[in-house]
C-alpha positions in Angstrom: -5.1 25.2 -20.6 -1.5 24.7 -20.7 -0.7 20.6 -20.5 2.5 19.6 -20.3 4.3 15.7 -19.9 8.4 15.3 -19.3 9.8 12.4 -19.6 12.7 13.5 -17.3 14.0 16.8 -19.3 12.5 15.9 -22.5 9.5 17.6 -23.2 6.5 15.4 -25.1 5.5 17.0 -28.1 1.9 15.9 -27.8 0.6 15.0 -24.5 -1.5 12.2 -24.4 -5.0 12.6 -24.6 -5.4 9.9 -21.2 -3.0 8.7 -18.7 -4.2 5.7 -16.7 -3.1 4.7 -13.1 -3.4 1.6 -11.5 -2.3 1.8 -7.8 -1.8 -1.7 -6.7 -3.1 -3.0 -3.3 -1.4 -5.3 -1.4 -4.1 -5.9 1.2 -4.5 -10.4 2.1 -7.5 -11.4 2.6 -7.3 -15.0 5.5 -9.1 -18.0 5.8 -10.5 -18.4 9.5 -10.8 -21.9 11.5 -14.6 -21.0 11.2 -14.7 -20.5 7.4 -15.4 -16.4 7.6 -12.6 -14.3 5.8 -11.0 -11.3 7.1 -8.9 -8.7 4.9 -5.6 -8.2 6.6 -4.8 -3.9 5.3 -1.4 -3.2 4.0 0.3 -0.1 2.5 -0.3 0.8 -0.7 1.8 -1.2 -3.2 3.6 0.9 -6.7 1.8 2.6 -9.2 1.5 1.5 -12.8 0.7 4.2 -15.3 0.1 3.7 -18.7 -0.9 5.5 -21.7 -0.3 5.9 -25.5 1.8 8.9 -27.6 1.6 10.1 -30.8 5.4 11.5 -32.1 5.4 13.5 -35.1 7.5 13.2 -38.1 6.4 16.4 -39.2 5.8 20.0 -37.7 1.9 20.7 -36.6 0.8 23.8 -35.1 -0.7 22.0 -32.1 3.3 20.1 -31.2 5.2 22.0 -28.3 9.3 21.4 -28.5 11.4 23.2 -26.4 14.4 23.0 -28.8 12.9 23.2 -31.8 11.3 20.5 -33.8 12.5 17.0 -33.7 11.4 13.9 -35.4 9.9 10.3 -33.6 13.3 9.1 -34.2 14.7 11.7 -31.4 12.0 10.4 -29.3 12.2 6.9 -29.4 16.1 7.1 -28.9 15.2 8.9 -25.7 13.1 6.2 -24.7 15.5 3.5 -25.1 18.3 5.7 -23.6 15.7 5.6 -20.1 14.8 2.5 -20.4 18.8 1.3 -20.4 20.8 3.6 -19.0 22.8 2.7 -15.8 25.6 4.2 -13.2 28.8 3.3 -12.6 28.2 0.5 -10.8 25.8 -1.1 -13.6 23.0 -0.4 -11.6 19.6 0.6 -13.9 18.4 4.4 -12.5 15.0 5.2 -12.7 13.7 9.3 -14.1 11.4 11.8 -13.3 7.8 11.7 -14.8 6.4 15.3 -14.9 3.1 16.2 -15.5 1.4 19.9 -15.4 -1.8 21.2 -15.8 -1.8 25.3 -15.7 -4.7 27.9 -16.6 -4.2 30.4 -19.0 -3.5 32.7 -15.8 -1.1 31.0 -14.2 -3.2 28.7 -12.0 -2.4 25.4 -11.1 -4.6 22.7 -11.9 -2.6 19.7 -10.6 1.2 18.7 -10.8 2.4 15.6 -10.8 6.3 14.7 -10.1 7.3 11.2 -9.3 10.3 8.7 -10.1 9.7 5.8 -12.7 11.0 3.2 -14.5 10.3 2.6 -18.5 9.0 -0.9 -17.9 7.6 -1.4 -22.0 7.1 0.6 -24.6 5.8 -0.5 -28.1 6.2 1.7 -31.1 2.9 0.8 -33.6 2.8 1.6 -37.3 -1.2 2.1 -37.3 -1.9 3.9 -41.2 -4.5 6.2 -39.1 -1.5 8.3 -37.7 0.0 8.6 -41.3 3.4 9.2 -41.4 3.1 9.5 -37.5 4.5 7.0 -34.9 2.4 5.9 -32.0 3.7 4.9 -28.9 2.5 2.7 -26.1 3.8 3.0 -22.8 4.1 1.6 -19.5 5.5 3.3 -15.9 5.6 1.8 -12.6 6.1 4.1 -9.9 9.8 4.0 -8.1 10.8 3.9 -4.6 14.3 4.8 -4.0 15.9 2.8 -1.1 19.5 2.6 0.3 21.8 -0.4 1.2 24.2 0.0 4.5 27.5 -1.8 5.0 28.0 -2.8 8.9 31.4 -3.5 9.9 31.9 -5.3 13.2 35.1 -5.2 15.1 36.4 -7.5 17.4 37.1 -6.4 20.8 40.2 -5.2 22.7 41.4 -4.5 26.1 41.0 -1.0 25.7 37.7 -1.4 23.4 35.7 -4.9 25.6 32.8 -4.4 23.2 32.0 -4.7 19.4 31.7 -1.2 17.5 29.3 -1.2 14.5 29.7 1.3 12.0 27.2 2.3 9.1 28.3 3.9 5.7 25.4 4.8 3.5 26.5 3.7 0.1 24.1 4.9 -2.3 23.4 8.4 -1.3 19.8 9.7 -2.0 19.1 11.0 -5.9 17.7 14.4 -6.9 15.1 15.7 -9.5 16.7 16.7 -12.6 18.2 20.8 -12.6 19.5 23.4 -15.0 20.4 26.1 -15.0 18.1 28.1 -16.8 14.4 27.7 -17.6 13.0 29.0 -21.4 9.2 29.5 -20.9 7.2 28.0 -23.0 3.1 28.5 -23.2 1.5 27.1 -20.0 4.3 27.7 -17.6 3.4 29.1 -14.2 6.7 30.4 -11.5 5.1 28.2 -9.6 5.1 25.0 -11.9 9.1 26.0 -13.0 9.9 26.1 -9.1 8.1 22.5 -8.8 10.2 21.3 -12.0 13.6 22.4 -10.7 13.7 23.1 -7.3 11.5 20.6 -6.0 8.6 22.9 -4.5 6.2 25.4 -6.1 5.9 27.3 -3.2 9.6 28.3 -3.5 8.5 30.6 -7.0 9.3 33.6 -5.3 13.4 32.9 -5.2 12.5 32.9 -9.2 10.7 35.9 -9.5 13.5 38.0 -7.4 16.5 36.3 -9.7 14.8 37.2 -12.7 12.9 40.6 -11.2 14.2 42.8 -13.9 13.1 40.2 -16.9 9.5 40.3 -15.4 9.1 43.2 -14.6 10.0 45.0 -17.1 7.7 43.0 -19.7 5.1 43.5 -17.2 5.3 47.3 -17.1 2.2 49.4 -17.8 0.0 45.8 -19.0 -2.0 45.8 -15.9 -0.8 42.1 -15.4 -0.3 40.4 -12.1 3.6 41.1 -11.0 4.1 37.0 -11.6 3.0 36.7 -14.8 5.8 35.4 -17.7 5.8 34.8 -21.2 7.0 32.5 -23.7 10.6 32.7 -25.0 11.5 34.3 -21.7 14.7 32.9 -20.2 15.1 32.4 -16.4 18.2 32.0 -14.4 17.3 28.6 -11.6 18.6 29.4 -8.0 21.4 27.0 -6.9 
């Protein structure tokens, strides 16, 4: 089974072997007159996820890299680069955390696509992982939200009552997009469309943008008309 973990376009060489998920409650539980309690429901507070990486310092069969093989050093640069990097304004921006789970034919196990924030992450030096670096992490689920500027102005003859006008100021963010897409074992049109263009059902704007690529590989196999290969390159609708 294909298993795959982004960290928002960069690819985890070796997926953890166990994520954990905390979704945190915000129920309140009251004290009556009478001494009983009652539990007062509430939405669903963030999510924390946490779990711990392995990152190579050497090549092993088992490691998946989209651009080739790179050391723990890449990785942990990445991580600090999420962790601190900002807009214009200063302000911290959170990333997407993909994760994929596809059959050998193309079958989608479960896909997970969210916005995070790096919150910790501790590099370990444990001998057991040799000249390996182990990573533990820790996400909590992000929320985007917008702040509005209201401008009142005064009255007039012409104009007897207050006008209020609202400018959105931070406009909504999108997932992360390219361009092109180079397949790599486990990848699914379906799981590609989730990645960048936001919906897995949307694999067939894929398949007719790249009909030529796949079906020509597919010709005379016997193979479903949707099924890709690795090293294959994809052009990504707009």
């Amino acid at each position: 089974m294909g298993y795959d973990v982004y960290f928002d376009k960069v690819r985890i060489p070796v997926p953890p072997s166990k994520i954990g998920l905390k979704i945190n409650g915000k129920n309140r539980t009251v004290t009556l007159i009478n001494d009983g309690e009652i539990n007062i429901l509430k939405k669903a507070g963030l999510t924390d996820i946490s779990f711990s990486l392995l990152l190579p310092n050497v090549y092993y069969p088992f490691t998946h890299y989209d651009y080739g093989f790179r050391n723990a050093s890449y990785f942990l640069d990445e991580l600090e680069r999420l962790k601190t990097r900002t807009d214009a304004d200063g302000t911290y921006l959170p990333f997407q955390f993909i994760v994929s789970r596809v059959l050998p034919n193309g079958t989608v196990l479960y896909f997970t696509n969210i916005k995070v924030s790096l919150e910790d992450y501790k590099p370990n030096d444990d001998v057991r992982n040799g000249f390996d670096v182990g990573v533990d992490i820790a996400l909590k689920q992000y929320k985007s939200f917008g702040t509005k500027v209201i401008e009142i102005q005064a009255p007039t003859p012409e104009q007897p009552k207050p006008q209020a006008t609202i400018e959105p100021q931070r406009p909504a963010e999108n997932p992360p997009t390219r361009s092109t897409h180079t397949v790599v074992r486990g990848d699914s049109l379906w799981a590609i469309a989730q990645i960048h263009l936001g919906n897995g059902n949307r694999y067939p704007e894929i398949y007719e943008l790249n009909k030529n690529i796949i079906d020509g590989r597919n010709k005379g196999t016997g193979n479903t008309r949707y099924t890709i290969y690795p090293g294959q390159v994809f052009n990504i609708p707009a």
